[in-house]
N, C-alpha and C positions, 0 to 999 in steps of 0.2 A: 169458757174453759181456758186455763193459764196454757199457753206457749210452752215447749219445751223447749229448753235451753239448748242452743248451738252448742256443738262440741265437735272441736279441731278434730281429737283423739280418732272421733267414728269415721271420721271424713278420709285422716291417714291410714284407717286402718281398712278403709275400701279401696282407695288408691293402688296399696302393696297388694290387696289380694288381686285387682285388677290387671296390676303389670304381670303378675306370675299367671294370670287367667292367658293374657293376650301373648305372652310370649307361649303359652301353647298355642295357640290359636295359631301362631306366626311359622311355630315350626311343628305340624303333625306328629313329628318321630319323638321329639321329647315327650315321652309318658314316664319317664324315671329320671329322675337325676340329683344331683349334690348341690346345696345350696354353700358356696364359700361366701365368707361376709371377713373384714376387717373388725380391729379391737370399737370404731367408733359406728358402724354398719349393725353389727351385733343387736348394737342399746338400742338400736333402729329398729331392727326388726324384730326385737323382744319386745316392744313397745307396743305392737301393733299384730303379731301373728305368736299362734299357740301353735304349737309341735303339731296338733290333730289338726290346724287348720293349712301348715303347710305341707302333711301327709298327703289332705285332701288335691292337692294342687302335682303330687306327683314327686314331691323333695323327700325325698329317702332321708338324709341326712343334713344337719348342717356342722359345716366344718372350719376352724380360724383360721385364716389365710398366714397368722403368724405364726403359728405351730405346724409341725410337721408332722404330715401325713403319709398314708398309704396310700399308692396308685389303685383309681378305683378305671375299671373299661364302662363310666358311665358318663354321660354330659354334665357338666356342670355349670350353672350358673353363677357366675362374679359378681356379689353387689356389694360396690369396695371403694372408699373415697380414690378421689386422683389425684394421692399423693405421690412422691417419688417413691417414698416407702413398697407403696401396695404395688405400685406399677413395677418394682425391680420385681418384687414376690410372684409374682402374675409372670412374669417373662420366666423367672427360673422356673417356674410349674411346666412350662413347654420350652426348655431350654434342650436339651434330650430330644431329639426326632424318632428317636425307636421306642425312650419308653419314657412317655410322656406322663405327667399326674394324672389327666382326665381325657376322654374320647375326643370332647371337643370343648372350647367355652364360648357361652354367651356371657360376654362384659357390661355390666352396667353400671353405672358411674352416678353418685348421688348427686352429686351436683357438677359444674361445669370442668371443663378439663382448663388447665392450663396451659400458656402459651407453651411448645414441647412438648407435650405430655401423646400427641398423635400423631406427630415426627417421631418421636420415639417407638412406640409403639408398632407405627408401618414399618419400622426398619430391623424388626425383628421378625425374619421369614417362618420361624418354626413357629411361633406365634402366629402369627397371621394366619397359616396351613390351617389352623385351628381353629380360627374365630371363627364362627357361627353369627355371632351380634356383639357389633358395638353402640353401646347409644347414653343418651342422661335423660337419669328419671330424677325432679329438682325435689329430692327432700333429706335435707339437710340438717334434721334437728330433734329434738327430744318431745313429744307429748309426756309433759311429766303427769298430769290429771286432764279432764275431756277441755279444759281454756285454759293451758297453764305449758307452754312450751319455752325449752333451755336451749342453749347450744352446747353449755357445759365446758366452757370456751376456760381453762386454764389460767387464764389470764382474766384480768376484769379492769380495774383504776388504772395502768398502766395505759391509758390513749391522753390519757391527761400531759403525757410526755410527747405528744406528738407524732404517732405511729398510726401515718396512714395504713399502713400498710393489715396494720387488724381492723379499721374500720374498711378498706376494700371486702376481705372475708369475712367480716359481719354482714356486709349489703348483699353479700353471692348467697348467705344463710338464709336473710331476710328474704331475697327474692323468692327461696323455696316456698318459703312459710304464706307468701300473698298467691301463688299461683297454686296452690293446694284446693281452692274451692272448686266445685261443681261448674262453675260458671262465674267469669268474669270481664270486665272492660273499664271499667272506670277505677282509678286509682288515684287515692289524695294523701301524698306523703307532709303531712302536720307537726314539723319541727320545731324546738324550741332555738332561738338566737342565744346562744353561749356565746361569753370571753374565747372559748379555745376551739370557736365553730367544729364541735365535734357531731350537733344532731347537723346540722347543716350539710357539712360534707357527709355524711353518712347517709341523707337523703338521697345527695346527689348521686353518691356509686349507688345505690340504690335503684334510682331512676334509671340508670344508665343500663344494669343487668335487667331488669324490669324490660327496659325497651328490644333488649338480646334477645328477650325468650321469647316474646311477643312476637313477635318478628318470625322465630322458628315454628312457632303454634298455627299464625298465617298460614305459613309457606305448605305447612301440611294438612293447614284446613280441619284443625282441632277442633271440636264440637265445643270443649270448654273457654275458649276464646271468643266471646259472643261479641264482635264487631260487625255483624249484619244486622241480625235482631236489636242488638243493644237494648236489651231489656230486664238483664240483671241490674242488683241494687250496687251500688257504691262499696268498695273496701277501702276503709278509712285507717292509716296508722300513723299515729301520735308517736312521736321519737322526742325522747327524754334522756337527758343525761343525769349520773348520780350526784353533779356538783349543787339541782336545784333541792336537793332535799339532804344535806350529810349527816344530819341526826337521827331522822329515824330508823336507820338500820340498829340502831345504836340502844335503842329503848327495849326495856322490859314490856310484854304485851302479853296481858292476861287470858290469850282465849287460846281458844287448846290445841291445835298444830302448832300453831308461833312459842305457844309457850316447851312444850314438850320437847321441839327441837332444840330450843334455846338452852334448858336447863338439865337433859337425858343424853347420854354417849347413844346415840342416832349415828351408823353407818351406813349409808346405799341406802338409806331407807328404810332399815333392817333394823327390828327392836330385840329383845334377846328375854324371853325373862322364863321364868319356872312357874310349872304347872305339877297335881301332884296328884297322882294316879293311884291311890289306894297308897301303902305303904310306899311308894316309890315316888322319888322326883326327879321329873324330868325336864332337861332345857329345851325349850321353844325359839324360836325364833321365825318370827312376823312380817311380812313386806306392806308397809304403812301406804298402802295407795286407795282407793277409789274401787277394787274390787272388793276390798273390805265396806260392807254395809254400813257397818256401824262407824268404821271410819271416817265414811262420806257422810254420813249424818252427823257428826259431832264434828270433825274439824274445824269450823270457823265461830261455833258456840263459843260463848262465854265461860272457864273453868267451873266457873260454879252451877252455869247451868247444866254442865257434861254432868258432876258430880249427884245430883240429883236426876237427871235422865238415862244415867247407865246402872243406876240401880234401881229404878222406877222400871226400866224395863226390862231388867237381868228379872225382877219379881215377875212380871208377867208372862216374860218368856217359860219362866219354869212352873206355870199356872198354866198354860195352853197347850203346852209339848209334850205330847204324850212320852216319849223317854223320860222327862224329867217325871213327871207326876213317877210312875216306877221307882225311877231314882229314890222320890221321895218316901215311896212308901214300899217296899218289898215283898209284902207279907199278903197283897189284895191276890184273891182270884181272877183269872186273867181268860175269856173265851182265847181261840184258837188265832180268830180274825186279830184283835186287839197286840198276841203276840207276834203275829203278822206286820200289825203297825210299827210296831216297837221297832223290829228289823229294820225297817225301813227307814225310820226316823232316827235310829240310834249315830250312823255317823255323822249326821248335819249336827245331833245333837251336841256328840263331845267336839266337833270345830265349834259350836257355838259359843259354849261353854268354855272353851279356851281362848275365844275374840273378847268374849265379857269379860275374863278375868284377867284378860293382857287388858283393857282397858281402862279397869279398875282399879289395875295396879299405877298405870301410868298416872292415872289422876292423885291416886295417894303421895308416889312418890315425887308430883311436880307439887302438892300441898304442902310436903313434909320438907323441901330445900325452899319454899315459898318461907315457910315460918321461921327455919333454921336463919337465911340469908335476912332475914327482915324485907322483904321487897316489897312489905305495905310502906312501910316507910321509904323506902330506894323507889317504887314507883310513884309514889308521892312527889320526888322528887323531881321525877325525872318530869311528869308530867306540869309540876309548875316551871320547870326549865325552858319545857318546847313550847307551853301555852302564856306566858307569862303571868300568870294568874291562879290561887290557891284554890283549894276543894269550894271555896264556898265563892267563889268569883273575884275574890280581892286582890289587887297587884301587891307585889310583894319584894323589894327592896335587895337591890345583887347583893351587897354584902351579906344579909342577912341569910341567904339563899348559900353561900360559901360556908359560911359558921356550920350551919346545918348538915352539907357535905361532908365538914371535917369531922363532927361527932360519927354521922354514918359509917365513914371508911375506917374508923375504931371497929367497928364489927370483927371479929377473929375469923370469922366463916366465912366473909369474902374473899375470891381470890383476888391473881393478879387483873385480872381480865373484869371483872367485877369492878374492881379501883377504875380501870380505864377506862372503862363506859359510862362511870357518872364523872372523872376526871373531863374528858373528851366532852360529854352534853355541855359539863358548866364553862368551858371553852369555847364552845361553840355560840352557844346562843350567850353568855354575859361578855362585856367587853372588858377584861380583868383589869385590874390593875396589875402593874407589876412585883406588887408584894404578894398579894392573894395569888397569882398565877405562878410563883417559885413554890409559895406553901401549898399549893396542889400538886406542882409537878413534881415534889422533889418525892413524892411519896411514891413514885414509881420508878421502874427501873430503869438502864440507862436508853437497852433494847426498848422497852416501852415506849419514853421519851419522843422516840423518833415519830411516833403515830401521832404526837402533838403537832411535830416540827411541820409532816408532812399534810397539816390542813390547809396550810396557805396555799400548796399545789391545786386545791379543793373549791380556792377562793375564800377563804377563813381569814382573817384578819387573826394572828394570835397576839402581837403587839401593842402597847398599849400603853403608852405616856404620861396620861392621867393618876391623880395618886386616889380617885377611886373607881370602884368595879358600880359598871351600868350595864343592865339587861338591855337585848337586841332584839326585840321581837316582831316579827310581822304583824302587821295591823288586824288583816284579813285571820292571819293563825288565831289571834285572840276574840275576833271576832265569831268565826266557828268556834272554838273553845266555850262562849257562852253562850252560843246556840242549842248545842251539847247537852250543857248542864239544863239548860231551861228546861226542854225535852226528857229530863229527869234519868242522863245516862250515868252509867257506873265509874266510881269517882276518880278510879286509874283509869280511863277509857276517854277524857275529854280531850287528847289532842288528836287532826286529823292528821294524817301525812301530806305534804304538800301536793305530792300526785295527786293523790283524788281531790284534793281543792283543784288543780288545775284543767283536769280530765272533768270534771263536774263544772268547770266554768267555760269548759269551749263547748260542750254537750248545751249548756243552758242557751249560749250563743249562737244553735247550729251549726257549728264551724266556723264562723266567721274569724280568719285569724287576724289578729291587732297584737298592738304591744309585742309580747316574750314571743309570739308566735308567727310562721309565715309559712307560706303553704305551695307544693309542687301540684301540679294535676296531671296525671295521664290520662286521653281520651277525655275531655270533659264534654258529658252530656248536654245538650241547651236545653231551656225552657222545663228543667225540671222543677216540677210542683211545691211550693214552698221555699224554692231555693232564695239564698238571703235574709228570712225572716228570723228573728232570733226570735228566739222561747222564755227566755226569762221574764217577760212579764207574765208567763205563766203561775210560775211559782214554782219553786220544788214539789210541795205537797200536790199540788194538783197534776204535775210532769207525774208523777208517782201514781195516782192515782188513774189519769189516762193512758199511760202508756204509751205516750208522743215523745216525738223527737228523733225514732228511728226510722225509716221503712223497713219492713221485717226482712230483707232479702240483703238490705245491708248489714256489715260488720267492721265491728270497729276492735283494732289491734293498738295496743300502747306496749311500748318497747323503750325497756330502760338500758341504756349503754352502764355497765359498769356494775351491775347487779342489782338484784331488787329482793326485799326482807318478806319474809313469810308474813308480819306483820302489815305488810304492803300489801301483798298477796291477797290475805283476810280485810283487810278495808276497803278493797276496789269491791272485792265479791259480795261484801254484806250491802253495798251504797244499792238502793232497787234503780236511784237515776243513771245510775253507772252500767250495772252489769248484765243487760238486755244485750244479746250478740254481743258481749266483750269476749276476747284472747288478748291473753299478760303472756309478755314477753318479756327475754333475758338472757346476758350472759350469760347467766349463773344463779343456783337461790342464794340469797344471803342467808348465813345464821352469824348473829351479833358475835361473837367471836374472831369467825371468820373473817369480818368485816374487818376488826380491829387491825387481823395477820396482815391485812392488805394495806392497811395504813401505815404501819410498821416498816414495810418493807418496799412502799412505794419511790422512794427517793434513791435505792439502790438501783431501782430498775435501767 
């Protein structure tokens, strides 16, 4: 019987119910109270608790620490980052001794407080009177799907200029994210060696909080701290920065999350479209996660296989569903029981019916900006750019690869953004000449311009001396590229991302780090079974096939500094050698746009 997939989401969302369990436990009297949460606390605990399940827990309400409220005579719980922001908010709520916001608070703090941040706070007496609990519960960060966690971190490229000071609070984030499990001890922080030691030093704060919390978990004899038994599996995390891969944020990606987002006005995650209710139409709007069925089953498909599977079984559904059959026919005689059904089944029916048809819509309207943009031809392109080699496996000649470009971006229906991501790819991976490199750039704006300028930030060579243009391709890239193809994959589909070549190469090697890689250890276990042996004389297909290379108790984290592409996202998750116990981390999601906004405006920073 197959394994169920590890997923972070269930884990945090036992966590938060457990803290609100044990802070009753801790204090009897609290059987009512107010839950206050900040703007970034909020995404927190929507993420993880439903209204009914923090009714169940005794929270009457919750309420934004940045808006202003009415005094309630009930206890309140604080779960509020420790920023200056929330910490002034929090003092003015008991700033008044006679008429305070709330009975009393318990404060809790997502992750670590800052140096001041409990100087301050003791020295506020009317506050104090008040506190019931101060403490840190470490989670700091977004389950955006059950292995797919953000920080949502505002900033992303920006460490490329040398700002320790965000990779310190990416390690405080990160360390939430590895002390989240059930049980832990051993910890292998797996960095890449950059030019601008950014996994490196981000290892190291890393370690450093890591060693912080460990240290408090001891002190109070955490059950989840298994340094007696030591008989929990390994958490392994792979720290990657965005300069070992700058292209493929940048790519068109045919399967249907990557593509939807990339080519549909997608807010919050929120789709928008019209549904039509007898004579009436009405707007909808959708929240595209993992509680959607059908969502979590199509998102990492192929468009074309979505488009075939969501009408394959929008048919069957409306063949099995007793509402639909009705629907379908009006006019049948109906026993009593049967109209009984009907009731029953009637509202699942028209949500169902509104999931099929938001989905069907999507796929029409990414098909219909698919053929308008030409993006069989644009991904064509882009695909011999990253892989160095055409549909049929032949290498193919930079200049000739330029000519090509320029006919494309005659398209009247590309926009600006469109120019600059097949602009950007042939930058990237050709070594231009400096004629061909003015006839590209000039076709962009001046603002654009700047997202060329600022690749050498990236490590990009844009410069170019020679009077002609030569491709730059990874050996290894082309060599996957006709791995691909042999295996009979889809012909926009054959480059990998260099993540998962990499992540798929320390996997094959058991960890063994060499070369781009080197590796911290907390608590290293001795004499563990197999440790040292690499796997690649396995094979992949047979790694596949067995289901080695993990112990099931371990998990394994890879976290990109500077953001990672939905297209990333869907090729870690499809790889079977990969995505056994994986969680993808990030700043932030990439959408190819976005990406572009940060290259642009990177050099101002």
């Amino acid at each position: 019987m197959e394994q169920a997939q590890f997923s972070l989401k269930q884990v945090c969302r036992q966590r938060v119910k457990s803290l609100f369990v044990q802070l009753r436990i801790d204090n009897p009297n609290l059987s009512s109270s107010i839950l206050v949460v900040d703007q970034k606390t909020l995404k927190i605990v929507s993420a993880y608790m439903k209204m009914s399940e923090l009714l169940e827990q005794g929270i009457n309400a919750v309420e934004n620490l940045n808006l202003k409220r009415k005094p309630f005579n009930l206890e309140a719980i604080y779960f509020i980052t420790p920023t200056q922001e929330s910490i002034a908010l929090l003092i003015e709520d008991f700033a008044n001794a006679q008429f305070p916001q709330y009975k009393c608070a318990h404060v809790i703090f997502n992750n670590k407080m800052p140096q001041g941040i409990a100087q301050k706070i003791q020295s506020e007496q009317n506050l104090v009177k008040k506190l019931s609990t101060c403490k840190v519960f470490n989670l700091d960060f977004n389950c955006t799907n059950e292995q797919l966690f953000t920080f949502d971190m505002i900033f992303g490229l920006e460490v490329y200029k040398g700002r320790n000071v965000i990779l310190q609070e990416m390690a405080e984030k990160i360390s939430t994210v590895l002390v989240s499990f059930e049980k832990f001890y051993t910890f292998e922080l797996i960095f890449r060696q950059d030019n601008w030691k950014i996994c490196q030093q981000l290892a190291q704060f890393t370690q450093g909080r890591l060693r912080e919390i460990l240290e408090a978990l001891k002190r109070t004899n955490s059950s989840q701290y298994d340094h007696k038994e030591k008989t929990c599996g390994k958490i392994r995390i792979v720290i990657i920065d965005r300069a070992i891969d700058v292209l493929s944020p940048l790519l068109h990606d045919f399967y249907y999350q990557p593509m939807f987002y990339d080519l549909l006005e997608i807010e919050n995650d929120i789709y928008q479209y019209d549904m039509q209710y007898g004579d009436k139409k009405v707007t909808k709007k959708q929240i595209l996660n993992d509680q959607d069925d059908l969502f979590k089953k199509y998102k990492f498909k192929h468009i074309a296989d979505v488009l075939e599977e969501v009408s394959s079984d929008f048919q069957t559904f409306m063949q099995t569903n007793t509402a639909a059959k009705v629907a379908k026919d009006k006019e049948q005689n109906l026993s009593l029981k049967q109209m009984t059904d009907i009731v029953k089944t009637m509202p699942q029916y028209q949500e169902l019916v509104a999931k099929y048809t938001m989905h069907m819509e999507i796929v029409e309207k990414c098909l219909e900006l698919y053929r308008q943009k030409d993006l069989q031809e644009v991904g064509e392109l882009e695909q011999t750019l990253a892989t160095g080699c055409d549909k049929k496996g032949s290498s193919v000649a930079g200049e000739k690869i330029i000519q090509r470009i320029i006919q494309v971006l005659k398209n009247q229906k590309l926009n600006e953004f469109d120019q600059a991501r097949l602009i950007l790819s042939a930058i990237i991976q050709i070594d231009l000449s400096e004629k061909d490199r003015r006839q590209l750039t000039d076709i962009l704006s001046i603002e654009m311009q700047n997202a060329v300028h600022n690749l050498k930030l990236l490590g990009i060579q844009t410069q170019h001396s020679g009077s002609k243009s030569h491709k730059r391709v990874n050996e290894q890239v082309r060599k996957y590229a006709k791995n691909k193809m042999a295996n009979e994959t889809l012909e926009l589909c054959r480059n990998t991302p260099i993540i998962e070549q990499q992540l798929e190469d320390l996997i094959l090697k058991d960890f063994q780090t060499s070369g781009n890689f080197e590796k911290i250890v907390l608590n290293e276990q001795q004499n563990v079974q197999g440790q040292g042996k690499s796997l690649r004389q396995k094979g992949q297909i047979k790694l596949m096939q067995d289901d080695v290379g993990f112990d099931e108790q371990d998990k394994l984290l890879v976290f990109i500094v500077g953001g990672v592409g939905y297209n990333e996202v869907r090729s870690l998750m499809n790889n079977k050698v990969i995505n056994k116990n994986l969680i993808i981390g990030s700043t932030f999601l990439l959408r190819p746009n976005d990406y572009v906004k940060e290259l642009v405006k990177l050099q101002k920073l």
